[in-house]
PDBQT receptor file of N, H, CA, C and O in Angstrom, charges set to zero:
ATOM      1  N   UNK A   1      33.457-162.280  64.970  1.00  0.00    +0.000 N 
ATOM      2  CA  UNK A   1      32.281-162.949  64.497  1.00  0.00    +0.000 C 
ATOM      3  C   UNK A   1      31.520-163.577  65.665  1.00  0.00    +0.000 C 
ATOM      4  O   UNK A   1      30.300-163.729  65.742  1.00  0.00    +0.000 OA
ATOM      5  N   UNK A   2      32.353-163.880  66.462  1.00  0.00    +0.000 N 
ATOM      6  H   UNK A   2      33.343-163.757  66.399  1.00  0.00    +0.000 HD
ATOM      7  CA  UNK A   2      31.734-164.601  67.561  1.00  0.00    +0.000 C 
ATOM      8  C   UNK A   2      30.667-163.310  68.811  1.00  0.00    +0.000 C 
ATOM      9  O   UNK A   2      29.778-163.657  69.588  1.00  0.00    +0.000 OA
ATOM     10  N   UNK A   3      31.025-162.331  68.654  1.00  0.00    +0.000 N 
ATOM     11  H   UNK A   3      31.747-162.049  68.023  1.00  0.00    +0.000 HD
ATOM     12  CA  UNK A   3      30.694-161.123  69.259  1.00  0.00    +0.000 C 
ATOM     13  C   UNK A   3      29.393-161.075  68.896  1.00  0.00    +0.000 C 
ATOM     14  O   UNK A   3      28.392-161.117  69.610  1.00  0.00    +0.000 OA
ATOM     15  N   UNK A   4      29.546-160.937  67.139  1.00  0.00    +0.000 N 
ATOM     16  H   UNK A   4      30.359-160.902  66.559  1.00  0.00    +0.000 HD
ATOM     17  CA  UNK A   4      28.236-160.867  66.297  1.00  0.00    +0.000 C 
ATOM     18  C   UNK A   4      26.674-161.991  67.195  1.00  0.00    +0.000 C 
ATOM     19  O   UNK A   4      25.598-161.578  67.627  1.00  0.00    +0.000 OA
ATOM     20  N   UNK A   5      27.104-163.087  67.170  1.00  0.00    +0.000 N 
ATOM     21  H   UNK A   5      27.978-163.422  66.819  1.00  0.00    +0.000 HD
ATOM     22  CA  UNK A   5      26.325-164.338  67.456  1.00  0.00    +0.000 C 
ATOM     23  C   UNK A   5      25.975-163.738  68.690  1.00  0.00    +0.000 C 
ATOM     24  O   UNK A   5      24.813-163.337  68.750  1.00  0.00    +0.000 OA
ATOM     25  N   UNK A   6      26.606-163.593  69.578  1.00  0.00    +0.000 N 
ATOM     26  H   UNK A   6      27.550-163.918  69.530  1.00  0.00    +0.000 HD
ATOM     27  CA  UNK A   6      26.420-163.429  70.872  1.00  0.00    +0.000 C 
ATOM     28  C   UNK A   6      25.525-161.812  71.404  1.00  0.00    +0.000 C 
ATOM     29  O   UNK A   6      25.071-161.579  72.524  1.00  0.00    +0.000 OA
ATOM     30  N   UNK A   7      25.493-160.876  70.148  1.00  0.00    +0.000 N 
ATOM     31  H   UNK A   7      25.862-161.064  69.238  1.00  0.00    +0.000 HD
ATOM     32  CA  UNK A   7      24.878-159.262  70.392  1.00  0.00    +0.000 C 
ATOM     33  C   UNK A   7      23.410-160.324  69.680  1.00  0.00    +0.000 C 
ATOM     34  O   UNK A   7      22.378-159.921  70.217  1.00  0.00    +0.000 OA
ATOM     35  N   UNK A   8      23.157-161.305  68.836  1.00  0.00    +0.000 N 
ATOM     36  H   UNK A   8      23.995-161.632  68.399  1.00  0.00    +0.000 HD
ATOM     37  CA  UNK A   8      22.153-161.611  67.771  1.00  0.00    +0.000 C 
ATOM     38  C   UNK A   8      21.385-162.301  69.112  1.00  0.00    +0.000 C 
ATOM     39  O   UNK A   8      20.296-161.880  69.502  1.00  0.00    +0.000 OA
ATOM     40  N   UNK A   9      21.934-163.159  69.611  1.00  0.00    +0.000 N 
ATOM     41  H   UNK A   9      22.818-163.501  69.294  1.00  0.00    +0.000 HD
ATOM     42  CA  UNK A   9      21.255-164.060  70.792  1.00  0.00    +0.000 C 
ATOM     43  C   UNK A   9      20.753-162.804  71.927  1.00  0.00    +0.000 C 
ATOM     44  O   UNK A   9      19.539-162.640  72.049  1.00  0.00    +0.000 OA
ATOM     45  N   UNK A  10      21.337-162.266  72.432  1.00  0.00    +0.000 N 
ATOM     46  H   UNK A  10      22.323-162.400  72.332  1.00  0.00    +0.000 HD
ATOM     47  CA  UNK A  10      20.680-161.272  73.663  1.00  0.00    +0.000 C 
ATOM     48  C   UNK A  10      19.687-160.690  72.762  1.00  0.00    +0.000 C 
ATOM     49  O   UNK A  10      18.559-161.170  72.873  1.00  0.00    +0.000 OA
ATOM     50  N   UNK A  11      19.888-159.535  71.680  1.00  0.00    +0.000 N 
ATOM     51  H   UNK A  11      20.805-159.145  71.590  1.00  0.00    +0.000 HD
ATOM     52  CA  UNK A  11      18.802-159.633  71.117  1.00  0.00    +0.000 C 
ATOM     53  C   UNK A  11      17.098-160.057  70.824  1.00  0.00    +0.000 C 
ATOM     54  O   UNK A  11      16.002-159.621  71.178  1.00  0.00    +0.000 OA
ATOM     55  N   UNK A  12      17.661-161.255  69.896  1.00  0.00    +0.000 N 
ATOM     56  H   UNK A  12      18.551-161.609  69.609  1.00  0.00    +0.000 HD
ATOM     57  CA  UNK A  12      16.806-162.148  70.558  1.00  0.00    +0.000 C 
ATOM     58  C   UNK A  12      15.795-162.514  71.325  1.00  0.00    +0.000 C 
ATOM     59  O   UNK A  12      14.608-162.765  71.117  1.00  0.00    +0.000 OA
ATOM     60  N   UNK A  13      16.592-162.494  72.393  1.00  0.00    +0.000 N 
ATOM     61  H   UNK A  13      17.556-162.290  72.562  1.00  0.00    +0.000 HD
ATOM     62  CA  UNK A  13      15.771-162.891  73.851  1.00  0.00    +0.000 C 
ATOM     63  C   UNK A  13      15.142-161.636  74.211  1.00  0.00    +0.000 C 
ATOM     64  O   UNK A  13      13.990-161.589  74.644  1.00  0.00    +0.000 OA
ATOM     65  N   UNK A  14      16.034-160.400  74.003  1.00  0.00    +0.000 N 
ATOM     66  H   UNK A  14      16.969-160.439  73.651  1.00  0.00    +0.000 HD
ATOM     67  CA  UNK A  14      15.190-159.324  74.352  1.00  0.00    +0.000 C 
ATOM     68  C   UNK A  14      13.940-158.796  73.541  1.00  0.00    +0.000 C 
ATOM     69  O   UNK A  14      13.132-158.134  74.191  1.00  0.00    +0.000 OA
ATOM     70  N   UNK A  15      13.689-159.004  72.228  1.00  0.00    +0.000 N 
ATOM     71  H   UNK A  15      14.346-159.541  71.700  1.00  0.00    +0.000 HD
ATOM     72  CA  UNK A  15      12.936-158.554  71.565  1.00  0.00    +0.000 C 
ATOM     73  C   UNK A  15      11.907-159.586  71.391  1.00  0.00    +0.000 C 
ATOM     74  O   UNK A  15      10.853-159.140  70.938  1.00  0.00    +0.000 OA
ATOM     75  N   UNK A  16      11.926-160.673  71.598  1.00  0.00    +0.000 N 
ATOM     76  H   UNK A  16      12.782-161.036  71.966  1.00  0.00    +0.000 HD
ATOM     77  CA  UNK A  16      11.295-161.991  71.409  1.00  0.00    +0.000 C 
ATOM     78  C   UNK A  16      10.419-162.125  73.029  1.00  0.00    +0.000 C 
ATOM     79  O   UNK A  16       9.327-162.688  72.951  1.00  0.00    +0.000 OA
ATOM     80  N   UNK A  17      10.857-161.637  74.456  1.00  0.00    +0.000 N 
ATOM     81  H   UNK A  17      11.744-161.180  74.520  1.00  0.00    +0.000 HD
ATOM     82  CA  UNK A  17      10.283-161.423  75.446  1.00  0.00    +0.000 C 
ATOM     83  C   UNK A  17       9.180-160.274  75.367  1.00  0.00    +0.000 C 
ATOM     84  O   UNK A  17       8.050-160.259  75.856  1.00  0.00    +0.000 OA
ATOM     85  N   UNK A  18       9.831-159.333  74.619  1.00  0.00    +0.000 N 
ATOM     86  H   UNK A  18      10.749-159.344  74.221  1.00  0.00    +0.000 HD
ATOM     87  CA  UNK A  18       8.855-157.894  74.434  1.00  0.00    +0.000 C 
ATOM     88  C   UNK A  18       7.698-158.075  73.947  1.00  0.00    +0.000 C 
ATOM     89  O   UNK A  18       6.808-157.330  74.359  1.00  0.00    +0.000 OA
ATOM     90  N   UNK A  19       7.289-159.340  72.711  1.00  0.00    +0.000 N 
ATOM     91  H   UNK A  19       8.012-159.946  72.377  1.00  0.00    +0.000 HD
ATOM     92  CA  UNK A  19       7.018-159.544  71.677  1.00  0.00    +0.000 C 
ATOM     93  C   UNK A  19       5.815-160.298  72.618  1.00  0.00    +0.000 C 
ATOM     94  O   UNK A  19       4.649-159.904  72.659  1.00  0.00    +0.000 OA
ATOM     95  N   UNK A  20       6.335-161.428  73.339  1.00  0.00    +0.000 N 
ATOM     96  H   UNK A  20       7.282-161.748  73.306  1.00  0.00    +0.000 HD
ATOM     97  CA  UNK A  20       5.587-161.958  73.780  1.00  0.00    +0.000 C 
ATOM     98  C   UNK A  20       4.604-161.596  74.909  1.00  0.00    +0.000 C 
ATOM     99  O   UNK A  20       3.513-162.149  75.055  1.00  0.00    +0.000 OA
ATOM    100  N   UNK A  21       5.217-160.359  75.899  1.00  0.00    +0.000 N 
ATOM    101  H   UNK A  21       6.102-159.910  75.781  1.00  0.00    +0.000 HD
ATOM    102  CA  UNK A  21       4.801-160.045  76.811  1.00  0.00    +0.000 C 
ATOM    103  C   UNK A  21       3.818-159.191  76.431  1.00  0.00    +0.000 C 
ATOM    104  O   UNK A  21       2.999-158.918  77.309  1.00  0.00    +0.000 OA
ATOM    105  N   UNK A  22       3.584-158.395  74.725  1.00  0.00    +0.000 N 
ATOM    106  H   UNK A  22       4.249-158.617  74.012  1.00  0.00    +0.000 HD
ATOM    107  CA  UNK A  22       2.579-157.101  74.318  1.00  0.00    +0.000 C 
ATOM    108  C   UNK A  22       1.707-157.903  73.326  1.00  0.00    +0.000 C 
ATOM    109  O   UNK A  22       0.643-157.365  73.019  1.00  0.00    +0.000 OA
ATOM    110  N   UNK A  23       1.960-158.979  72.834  1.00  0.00    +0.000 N 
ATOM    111  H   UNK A  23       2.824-159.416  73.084  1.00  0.00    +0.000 HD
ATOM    112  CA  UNK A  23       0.868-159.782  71.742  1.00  0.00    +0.000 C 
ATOM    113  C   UNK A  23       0.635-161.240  72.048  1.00  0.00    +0.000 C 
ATOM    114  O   UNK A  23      -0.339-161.689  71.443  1.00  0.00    +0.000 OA
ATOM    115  N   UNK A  24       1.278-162.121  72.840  1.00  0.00    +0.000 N 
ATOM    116  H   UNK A  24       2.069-161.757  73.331  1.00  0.00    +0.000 HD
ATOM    117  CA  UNK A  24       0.754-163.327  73.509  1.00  0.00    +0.000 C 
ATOM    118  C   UNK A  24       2.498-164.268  72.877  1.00  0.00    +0.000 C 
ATOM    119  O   UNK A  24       3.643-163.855  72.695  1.00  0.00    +0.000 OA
ATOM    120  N   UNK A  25       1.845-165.599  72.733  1.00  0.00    +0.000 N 
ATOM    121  H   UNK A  25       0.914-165.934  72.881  1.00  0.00    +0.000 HD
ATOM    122  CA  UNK A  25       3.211-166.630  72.366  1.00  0.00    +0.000 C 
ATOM    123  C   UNK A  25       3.041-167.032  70.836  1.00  0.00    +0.000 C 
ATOM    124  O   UNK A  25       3.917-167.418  70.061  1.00  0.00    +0.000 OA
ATOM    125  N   UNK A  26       1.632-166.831  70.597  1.00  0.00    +0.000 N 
ATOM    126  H   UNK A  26       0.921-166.518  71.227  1.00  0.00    +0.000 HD
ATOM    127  CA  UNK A  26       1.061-167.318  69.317  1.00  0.00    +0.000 C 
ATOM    128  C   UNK A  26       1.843-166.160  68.396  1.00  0.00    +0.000 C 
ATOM    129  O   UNK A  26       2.505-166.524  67.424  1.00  0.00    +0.000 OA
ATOM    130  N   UNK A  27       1.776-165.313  68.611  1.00  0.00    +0.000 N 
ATOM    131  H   UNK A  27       1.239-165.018  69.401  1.00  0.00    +0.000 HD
ATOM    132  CA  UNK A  27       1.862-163.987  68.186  1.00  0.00    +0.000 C 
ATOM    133  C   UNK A  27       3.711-164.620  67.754  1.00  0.00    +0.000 C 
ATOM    134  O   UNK A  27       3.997-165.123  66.667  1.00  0.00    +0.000 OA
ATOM    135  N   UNK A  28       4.503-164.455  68.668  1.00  0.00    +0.000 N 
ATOM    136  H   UNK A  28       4.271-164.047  69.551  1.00  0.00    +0.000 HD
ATOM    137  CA  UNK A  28       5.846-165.000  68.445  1.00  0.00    +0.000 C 
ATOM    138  C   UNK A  28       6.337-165.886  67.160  1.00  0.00    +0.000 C 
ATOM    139  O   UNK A  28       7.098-165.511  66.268  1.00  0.00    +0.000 OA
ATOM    140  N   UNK A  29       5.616-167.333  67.318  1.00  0.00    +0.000 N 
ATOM    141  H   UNK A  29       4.998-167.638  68.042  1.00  0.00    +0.000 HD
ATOM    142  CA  UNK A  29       5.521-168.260  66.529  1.00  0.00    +0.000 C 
ATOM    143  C   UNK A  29       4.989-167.851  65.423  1.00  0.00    +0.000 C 
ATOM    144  O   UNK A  29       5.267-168.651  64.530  1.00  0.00    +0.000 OA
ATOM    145  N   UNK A  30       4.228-166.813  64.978  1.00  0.00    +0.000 N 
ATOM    146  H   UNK A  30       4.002-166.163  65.704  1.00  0.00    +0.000 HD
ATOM    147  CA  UNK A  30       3.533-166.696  63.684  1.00  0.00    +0.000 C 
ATOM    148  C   UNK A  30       5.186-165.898  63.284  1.00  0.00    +0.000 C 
ATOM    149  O   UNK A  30       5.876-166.265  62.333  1.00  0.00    +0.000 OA
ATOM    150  N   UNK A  31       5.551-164.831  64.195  1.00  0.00    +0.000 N 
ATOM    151  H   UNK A  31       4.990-164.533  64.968  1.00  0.00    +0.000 HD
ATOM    152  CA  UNK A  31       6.543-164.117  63.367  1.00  0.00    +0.000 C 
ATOM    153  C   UNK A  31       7.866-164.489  63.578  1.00  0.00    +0.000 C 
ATOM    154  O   UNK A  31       8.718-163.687  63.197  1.00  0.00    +0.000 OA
ATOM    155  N   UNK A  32       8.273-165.646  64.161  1.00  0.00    +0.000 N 
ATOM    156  H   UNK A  32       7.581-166.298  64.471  1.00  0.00    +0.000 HD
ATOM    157  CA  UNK A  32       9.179-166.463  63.565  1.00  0.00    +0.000 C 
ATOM    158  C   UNK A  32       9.277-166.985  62.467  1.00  0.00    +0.000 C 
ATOM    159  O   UNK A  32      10.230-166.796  61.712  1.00  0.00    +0.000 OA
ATOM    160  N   UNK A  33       8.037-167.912  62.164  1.00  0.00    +0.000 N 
ATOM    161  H   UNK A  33       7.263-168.065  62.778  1.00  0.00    +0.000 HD
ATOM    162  CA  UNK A  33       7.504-168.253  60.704  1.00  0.00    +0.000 C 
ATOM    163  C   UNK A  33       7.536-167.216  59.621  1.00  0.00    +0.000 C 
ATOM    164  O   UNK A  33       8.085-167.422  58.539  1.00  0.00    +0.000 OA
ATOM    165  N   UNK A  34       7.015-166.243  59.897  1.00  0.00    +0.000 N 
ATOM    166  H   UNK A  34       6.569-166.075  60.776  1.00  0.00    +0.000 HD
ATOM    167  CA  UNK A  34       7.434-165.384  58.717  1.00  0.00    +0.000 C 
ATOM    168  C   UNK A  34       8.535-164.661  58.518  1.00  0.00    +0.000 C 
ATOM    169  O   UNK A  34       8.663-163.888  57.569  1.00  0.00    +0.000 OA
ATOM    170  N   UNK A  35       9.524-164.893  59.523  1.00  0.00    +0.000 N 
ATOM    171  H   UNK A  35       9.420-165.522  60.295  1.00  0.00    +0.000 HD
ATOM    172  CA  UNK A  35      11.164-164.369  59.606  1.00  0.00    +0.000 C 
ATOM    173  C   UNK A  35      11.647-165.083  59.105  1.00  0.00    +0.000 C 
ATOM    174  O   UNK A  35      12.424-164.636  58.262  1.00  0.00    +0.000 OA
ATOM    175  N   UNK A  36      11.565-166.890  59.237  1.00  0.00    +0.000 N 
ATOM    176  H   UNK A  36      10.933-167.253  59.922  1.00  0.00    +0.000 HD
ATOM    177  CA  UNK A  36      11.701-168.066  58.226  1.00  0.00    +0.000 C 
ATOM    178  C   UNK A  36      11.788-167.957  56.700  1.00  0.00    +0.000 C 
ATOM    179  O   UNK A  36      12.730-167.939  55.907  1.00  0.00    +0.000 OA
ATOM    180  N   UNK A  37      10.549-167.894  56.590  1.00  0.00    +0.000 N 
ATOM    181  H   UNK A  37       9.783-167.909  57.234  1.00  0.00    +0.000 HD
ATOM    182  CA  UNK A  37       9.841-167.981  55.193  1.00  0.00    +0.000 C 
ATOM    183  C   UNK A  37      10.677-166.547  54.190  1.00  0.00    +0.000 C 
ATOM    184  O   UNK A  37      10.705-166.326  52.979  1.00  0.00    +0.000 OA
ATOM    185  N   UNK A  38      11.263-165.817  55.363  1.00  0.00    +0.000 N 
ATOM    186  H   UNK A  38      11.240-165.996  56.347  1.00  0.00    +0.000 HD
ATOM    187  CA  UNK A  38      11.878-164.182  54.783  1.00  0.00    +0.000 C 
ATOM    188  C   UNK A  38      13.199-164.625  54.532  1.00  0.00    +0.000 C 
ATOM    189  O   UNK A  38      13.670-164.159  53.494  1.00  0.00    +0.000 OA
ATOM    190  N   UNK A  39      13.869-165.312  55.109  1.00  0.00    +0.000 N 
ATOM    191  H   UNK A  39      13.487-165.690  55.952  1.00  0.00    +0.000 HD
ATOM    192  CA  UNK A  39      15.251-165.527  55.172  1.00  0.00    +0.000 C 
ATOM    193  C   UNK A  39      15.465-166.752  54.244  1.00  0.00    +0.000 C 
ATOM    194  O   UNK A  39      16.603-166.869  53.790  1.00  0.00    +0.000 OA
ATOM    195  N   UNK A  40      14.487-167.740  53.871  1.00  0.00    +0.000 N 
ATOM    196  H   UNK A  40      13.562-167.645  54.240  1.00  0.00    +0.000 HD
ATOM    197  CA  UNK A  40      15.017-168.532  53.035  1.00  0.00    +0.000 C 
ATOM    198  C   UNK A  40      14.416-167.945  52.022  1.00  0.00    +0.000 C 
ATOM    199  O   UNK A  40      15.047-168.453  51.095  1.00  0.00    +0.000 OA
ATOM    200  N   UNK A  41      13.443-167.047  51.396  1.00  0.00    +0.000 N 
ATOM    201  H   UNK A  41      12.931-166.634  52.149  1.00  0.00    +0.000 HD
ATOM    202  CA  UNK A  41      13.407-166.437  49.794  1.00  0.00    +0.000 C 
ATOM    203  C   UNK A  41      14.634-165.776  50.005  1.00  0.00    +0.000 C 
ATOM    204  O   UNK A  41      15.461-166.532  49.495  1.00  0.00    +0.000 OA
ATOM    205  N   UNK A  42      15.155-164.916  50.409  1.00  0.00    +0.000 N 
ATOM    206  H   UNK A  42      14.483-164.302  50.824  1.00  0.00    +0.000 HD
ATOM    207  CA  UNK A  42      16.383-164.014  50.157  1.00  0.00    +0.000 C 
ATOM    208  C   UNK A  42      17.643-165.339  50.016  1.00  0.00    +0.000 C 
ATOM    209  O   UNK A  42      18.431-165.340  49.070  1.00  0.00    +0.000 OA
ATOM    210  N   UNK A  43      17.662-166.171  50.857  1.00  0.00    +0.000 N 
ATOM    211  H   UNK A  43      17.022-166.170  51.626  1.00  0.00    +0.000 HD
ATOM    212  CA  UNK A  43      18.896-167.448  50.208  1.00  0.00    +0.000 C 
ATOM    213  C   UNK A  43      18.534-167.862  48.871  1.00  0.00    +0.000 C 
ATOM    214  O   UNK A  43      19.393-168.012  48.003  1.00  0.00    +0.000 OA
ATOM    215  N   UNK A  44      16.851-168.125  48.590  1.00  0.00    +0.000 N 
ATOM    216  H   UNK A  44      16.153-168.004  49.295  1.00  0.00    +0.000 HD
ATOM    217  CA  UNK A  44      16.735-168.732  47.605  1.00  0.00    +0.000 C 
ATOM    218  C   UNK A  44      16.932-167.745  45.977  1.00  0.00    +0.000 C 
ATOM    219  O   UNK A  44      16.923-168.074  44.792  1.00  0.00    +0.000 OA
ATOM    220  N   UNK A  45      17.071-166.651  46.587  1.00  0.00    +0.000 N 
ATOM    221  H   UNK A  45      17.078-166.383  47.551  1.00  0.00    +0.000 HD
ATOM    222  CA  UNK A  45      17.063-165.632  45.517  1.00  0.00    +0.000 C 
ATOM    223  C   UNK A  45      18.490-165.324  45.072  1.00  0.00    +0.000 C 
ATOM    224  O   UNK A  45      18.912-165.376  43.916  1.00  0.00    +0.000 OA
ATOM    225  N   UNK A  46      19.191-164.982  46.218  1.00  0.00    +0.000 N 
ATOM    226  H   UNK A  46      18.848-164.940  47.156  1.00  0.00    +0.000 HD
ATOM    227  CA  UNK A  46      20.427-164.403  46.347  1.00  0.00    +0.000 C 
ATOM    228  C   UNK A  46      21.849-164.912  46.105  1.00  0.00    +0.000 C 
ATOM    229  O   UNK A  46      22.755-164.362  45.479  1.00  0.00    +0.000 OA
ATOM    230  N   UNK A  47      21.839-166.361  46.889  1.00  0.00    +0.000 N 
ATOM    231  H   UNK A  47      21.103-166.808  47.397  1.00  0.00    +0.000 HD
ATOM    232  CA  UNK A  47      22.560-167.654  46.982  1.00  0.00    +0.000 C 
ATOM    233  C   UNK A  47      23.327-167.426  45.935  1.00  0.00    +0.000 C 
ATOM    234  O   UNK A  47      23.331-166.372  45.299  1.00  0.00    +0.000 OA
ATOM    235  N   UNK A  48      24.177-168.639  45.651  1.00  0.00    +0.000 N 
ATOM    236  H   UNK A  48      24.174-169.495  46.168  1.00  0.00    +0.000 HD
ATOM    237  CA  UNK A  48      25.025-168.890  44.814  1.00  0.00    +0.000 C 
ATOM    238  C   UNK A  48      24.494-169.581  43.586  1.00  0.00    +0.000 C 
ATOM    239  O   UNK A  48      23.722-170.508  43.831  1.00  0.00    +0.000 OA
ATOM    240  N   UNK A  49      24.673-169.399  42.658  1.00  0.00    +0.000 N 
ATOM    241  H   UNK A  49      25.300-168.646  42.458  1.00  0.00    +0.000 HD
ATOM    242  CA  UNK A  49      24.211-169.388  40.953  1.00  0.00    +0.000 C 
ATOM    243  C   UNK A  49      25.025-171.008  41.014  1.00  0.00    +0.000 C 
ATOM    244  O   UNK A  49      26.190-171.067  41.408  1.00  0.00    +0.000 OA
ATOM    245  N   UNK A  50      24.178-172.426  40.531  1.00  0.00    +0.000 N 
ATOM    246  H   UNK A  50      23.232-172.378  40.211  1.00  0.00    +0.000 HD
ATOM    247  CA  UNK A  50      25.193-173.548  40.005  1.00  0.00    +0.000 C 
ATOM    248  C   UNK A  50      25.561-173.397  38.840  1.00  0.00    +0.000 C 
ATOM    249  O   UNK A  50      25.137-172.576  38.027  1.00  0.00    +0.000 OA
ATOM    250  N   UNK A  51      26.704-174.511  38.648  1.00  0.00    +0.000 N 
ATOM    251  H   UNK A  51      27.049-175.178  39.309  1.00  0.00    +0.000 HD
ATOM    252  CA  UNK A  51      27.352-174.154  37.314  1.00  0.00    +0.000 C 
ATOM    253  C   UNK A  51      26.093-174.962  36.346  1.00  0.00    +0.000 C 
ATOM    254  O   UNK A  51      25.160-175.735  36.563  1.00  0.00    +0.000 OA
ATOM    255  N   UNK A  52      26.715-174.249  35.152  1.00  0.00    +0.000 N 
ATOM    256  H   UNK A  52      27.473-173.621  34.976  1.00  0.00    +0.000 HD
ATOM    257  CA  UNK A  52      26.087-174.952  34.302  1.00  0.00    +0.000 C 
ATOM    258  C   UNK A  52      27.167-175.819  33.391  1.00  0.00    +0.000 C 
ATOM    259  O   UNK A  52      26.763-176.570  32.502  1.00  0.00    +0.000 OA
TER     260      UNK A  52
């Protein structure tokens, strides 16, 4: 698992440099935000059901 974190971080940095170096920094920050906004509907959808 720890492997996992560590291939996710280089990643990351590599695709997040690419990102910035072909569309600016603004460009980055918008699609972080919408990687955000992607990852918490899929928790908010997916997640665990409370009891009733």
């Amino acid at each position: 698992m720890v492997a996992t974190f560590q291939v996710a971080i280089a990643l990351g940095a590599v695709f997040g440099g690419l990102l910035v170096d072909h569309t600016g920094v603004a460009s980055a920050f918008a699609h972080c935000g919408a990687a955000t906004l992607l990852a918490a509907s899929v928790v908010f959808l997916r997640g665990p059901k409370q009891a009733e």
